[in-house]
ZAMARGU-4260 file (C-alpha; in steps of 0.2 Angstrom, whole numbers, plus 5000, padded with zeros to 4 digits):
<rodrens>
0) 5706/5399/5516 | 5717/5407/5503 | 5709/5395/5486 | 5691/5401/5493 | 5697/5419/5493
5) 5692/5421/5510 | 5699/5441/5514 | 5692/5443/5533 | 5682/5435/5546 | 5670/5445/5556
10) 5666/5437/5575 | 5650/5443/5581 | 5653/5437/5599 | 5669/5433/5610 | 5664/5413/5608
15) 5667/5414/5590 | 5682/5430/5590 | 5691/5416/5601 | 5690/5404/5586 | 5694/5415/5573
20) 5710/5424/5578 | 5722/5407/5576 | 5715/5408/5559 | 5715/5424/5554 | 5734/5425/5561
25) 5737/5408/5551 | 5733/5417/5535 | 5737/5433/5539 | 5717/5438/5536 | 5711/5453/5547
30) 5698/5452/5559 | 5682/5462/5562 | 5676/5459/5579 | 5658/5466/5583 | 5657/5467/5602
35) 5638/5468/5609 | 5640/5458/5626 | 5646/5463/5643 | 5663/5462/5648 | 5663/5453/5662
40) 5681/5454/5674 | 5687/5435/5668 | 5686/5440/5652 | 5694/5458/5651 | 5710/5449/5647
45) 5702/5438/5633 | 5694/5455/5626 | 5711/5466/5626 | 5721/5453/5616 | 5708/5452/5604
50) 5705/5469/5602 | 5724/5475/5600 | 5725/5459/5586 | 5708/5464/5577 | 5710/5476/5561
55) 5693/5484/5570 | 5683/5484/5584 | 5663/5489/5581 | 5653/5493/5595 | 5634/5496/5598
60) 5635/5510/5608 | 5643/5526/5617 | 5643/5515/5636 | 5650/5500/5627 | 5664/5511/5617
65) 5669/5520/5634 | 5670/5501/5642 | 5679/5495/5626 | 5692/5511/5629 | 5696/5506/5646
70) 5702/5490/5643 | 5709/5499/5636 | 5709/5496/5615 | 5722/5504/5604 | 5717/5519/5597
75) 5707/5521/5583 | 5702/5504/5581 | 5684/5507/5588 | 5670/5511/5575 | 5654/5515/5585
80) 5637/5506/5572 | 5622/5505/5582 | 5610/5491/5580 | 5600/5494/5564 | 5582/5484/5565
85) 5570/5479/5551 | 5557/5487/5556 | 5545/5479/5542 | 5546/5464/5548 | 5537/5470/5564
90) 5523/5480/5558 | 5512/5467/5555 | 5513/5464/5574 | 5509/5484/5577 | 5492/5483/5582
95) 5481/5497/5591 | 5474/5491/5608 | 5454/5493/5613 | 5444/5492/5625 | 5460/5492/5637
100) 5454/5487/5656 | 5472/5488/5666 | 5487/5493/5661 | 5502/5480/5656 | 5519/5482/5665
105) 5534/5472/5658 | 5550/5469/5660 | 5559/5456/5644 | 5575/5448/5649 | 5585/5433/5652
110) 5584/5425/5671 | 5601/5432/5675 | 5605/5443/5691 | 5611/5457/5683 | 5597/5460/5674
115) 5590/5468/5688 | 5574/5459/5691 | 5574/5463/5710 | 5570/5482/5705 | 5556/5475/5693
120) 5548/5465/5708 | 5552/5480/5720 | 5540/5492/5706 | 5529/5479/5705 | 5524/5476/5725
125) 5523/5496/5729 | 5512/5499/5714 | 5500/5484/5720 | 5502/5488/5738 | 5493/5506/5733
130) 5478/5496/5725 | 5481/5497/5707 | 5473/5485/5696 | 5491/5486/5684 | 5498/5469/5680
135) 5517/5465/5679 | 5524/5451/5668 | 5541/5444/5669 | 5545/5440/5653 | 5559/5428/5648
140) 5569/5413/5651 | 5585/5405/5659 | 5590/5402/5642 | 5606/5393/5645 | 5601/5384/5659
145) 5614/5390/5672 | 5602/5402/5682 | 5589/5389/5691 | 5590/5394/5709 | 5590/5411/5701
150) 5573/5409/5693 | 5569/5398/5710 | 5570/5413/5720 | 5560/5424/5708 | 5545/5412/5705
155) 5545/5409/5726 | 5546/5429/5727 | 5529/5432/5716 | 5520/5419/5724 | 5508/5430/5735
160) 5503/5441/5722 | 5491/5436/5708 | 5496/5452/5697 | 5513/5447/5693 | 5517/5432/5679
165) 5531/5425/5674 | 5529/5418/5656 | 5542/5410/5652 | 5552/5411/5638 | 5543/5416/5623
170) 5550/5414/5605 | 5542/5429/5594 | 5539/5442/5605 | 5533/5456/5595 | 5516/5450/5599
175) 5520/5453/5617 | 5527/5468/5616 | 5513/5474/5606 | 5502/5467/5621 | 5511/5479/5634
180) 5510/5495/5639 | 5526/5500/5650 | 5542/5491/5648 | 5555/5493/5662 | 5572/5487/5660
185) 5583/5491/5677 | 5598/5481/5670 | 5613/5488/5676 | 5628/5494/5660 | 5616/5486/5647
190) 5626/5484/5631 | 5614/5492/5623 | 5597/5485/5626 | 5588/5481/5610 | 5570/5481/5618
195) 5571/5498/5619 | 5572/5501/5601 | 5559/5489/5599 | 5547/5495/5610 | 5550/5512/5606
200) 5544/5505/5588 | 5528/5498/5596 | 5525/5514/5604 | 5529/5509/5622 | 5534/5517/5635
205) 5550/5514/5638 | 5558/5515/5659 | 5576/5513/5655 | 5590/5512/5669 | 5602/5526/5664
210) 5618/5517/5663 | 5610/5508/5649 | 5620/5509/5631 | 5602/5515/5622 | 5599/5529/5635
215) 5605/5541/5626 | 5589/5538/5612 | 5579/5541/5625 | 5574/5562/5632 | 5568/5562/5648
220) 5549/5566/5649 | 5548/5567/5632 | 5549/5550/5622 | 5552/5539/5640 | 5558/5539/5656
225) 5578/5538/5662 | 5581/5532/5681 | 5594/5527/5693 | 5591/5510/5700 | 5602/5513/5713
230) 5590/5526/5720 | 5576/5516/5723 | 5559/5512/5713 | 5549/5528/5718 | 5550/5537/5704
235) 5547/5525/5693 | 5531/5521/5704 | 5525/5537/5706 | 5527/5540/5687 | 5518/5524/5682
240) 5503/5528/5692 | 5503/5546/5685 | 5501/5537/5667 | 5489/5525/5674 | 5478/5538/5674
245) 5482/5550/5658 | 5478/5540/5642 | 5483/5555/5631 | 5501/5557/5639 | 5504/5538/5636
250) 5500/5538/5618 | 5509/5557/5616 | 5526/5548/5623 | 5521/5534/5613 | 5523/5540/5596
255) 5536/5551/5601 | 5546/5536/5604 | 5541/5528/5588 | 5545/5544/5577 | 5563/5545/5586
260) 5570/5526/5581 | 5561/5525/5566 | 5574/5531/5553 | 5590/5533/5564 | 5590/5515/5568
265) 5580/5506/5551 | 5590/5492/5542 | 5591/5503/5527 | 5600/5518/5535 | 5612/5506/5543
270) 5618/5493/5530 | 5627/5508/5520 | 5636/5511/5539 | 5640/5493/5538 | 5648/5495/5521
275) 5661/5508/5525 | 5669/5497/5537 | 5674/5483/5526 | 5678/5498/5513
</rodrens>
């Protein structure tokens, strides 16, 4: 480590902060750990040791900073660097939609249960139950395999209603984003939820459970929609069907939410950011 001139190691997860802190404690090298998970309860232990031996501790929102402080995390170790996206890579995906016949409900997330997908499925059956010709797509994968009864249950659950798909998991998904109209994401303490930038981009319009760590991009009724999942699905439903029928409010909200993540989180404002904190 010392002939490569080797002066920190950055762990970008708690996988990889695990295997860097024997070494970085060998050769007396600091660590920079980027935290963008949840903190599940077995692993609050794991996360305080590594955060009272990293030099800092970088965060990717205001919700994963307060969860970060309660661990808690000596003090002024946490640098708060929301995600910074390359926003030119997507463009080419950017694509107005014609001739639009029904609207395109989504919800893009691993097959895990705190993702929320029960609140999804809950939207989805009320909206259809009033007549609506607005399709629903669950969109995602058990990516690591460990959720199958999981993605069982959900696949059974959809069965009696043609306007709800699960596609699987899909690679690119700028194309499908760019397909949707409405993106729901009901996860509960979200990190920071990076679909919501994304979308935002694509000039979607964004649901977004309150608790998430990008809520705070979002004003209410002006660039997307905050709710509580805890209090049910019928503001949410009531809302969709409301921009069912308003084309104008959908593609007002829309650019509104482009305009608002377009510089505060492009990869050229960020990397500076990024700089300082190896400075």
């Amino acid at each position: 480590m010392k002939t490569n001139s080797i002066a920190s190691i950055t762990a970008n997860n708690l996988y990889a902060a695990c295997f860097a802190l024997p070494v970085c404690c060998l050769y007396d090298i600091p660590l920079f750990f980027f935290i963008r998970d949840n903190i599940k309860n077995k692993t609050r232990v794991l996360y305080r040791l590594l955060c009272k031996k990293a030099r800092t501790v970088i965060t990717v929102s205001e919700n994963m900073t307060a969860r970060i402080n309660a661990l808690p995390c000596p003090a002024g170790k946490i640098i708060l660097l929301e995600n910074g996206f390359e926003f030119s890579r997507m463009q080419k995906y950017k694509k107005p939609k014609k001739n639009v016949k029904f609207l395109k409900t989504g919800i893009t997330a691993q097959l895990v249960p705190w993702k929320n997908h029960a609140f999804f499925l809950d939207v989805a059956r009320k909206i259809i139950n009033t007549g609506s010709n607005i399709k629903f797509y669950i969109i995602g994968g058990d990516y690591f395999h460990e959720h199958s009864l999981y993605k069982k249950k959900l696949q059974t659950e959809i069965k009696p209603y043609c306007n709800i798909i699960m596609t699987g998991f899909i690679g690119n998904i700028y194309p499908v984003i760019n397909s949707l109209d409405i993106i729901i994401l009901p996860s509960i303490n979200e990190p920071f939820g990076r679909i919501i930038i994304e979308a935002m981009f694509f000039e979607k319009i964004i649901f977004a459970e309150k608790s998430c760590g990008a809520s705070r991009v979002i004003r209410h009724n002006e660039n997307g929609f905050l709710f509580s999942a805890a209090e049910g699905p019928d503001f949410v439903v009531k809302k969709i069907l409301e921009l069912s029928e308003n084309r104008d409010l959908r593609e007002k909200i829309g650019r509104q939410a482009c305009a608002s993540v377009i510089n505060r989180f492009a990869i050229k404002n960020h990397l500076p950011e990024l700089g300082k904190i190896y400075a």
